[in-house]
N, C-alpha and C positions, 0 to 999 in steps of 0.2 A: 474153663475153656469151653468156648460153645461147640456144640456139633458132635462131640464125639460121642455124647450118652443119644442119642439120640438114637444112633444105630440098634444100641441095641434095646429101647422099648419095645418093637412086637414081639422078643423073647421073653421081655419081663410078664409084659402083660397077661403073656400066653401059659406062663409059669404061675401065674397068681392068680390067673382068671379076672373078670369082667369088674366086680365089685372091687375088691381090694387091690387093685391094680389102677383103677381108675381113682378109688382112694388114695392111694402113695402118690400117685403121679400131680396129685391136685392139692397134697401136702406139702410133697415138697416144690412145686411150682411156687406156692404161699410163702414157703418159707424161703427162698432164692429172690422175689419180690420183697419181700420186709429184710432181706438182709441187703440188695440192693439199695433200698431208700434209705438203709441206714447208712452204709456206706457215701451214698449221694450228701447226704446232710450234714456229715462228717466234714466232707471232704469240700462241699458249696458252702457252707454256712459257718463253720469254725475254721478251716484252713484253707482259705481261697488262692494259698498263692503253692500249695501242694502238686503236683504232678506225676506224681509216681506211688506205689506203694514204700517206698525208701524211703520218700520222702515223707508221708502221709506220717510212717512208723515213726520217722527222723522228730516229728512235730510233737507226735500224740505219746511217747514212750522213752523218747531221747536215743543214743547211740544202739544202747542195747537190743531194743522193739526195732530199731531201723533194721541192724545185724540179720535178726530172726526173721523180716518181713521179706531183705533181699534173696536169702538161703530158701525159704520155702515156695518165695515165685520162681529161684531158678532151678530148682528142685523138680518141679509142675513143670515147668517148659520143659527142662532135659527128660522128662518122664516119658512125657506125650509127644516128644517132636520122633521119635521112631516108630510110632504108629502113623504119625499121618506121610514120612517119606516110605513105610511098606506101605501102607493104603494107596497113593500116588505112583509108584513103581508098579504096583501089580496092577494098577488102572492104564497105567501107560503100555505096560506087557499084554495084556487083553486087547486094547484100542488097537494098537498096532499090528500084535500077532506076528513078531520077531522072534529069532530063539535066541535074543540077547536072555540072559537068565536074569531073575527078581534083583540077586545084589546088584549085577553091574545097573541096571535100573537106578537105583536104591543111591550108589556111589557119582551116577551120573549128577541126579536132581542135588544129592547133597555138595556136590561142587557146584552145579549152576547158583544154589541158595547161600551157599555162604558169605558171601560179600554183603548179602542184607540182611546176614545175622549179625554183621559185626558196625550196622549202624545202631546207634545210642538213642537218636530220633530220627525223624522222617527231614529233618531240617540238615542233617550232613550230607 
């Protein structure tokens, strides 16, 4: 998921200092690009008619790899999706400077957003 480490690099960095901070950060940049391509190659070159991780697993591993492929992307979405609606609510709480409190915030966006959590693709 992009975006959210990013926050917090000037902590990391600032924790590790200049050399080894600017080492980790260029390691794993490397290794996020070569897992990328690998993924791309995979997915362009052996299984062209693939669209999802479900499916990808569905190809490369049969029922089982699909199982485990769909469990740990929604695992990662349910993880992170209450970080980015408190991030979003306290951003909206600040912007506006209401004394709506963070949950009702929090409870508002996640009913506006629900109806496009429950599409499959962008094509329903």
């Amino acid at each position: 998921i992009m975006g959210t480490g990013v926050l917090a690099l000037p902590s990391a960095l600032a924790s590790l200092g200049y050399f080894l901070g600017a080492f980790i950060s260029i390691v794993f940049g490397l290794l996020a690009s070569y897992i990328g391509l690998i993924l791309g190659r995979v997915r362009n070159g052996m299984y062209p008619h693939c669209n999802s991780y479900l499916s990808l697993g569905m190809a490369v591993g049969g029922p089982k790899l699909a199982v485990v492929c769909k469990w740990v992307t929604l695992v990662s979405w349910f993880s992170v999706l209450p970080l980015y609606i408190l991030t979003a609510s306290t951003a909206i709480q600040t912007a506006f400077n209401t004394s709506v409190c963070n949950y009702t915030w929090g409870l508002i966006l996640s009913a506006l957003l629900l109806p496009f959590f429950m599409l499959k693709t962008l094509k329903s």
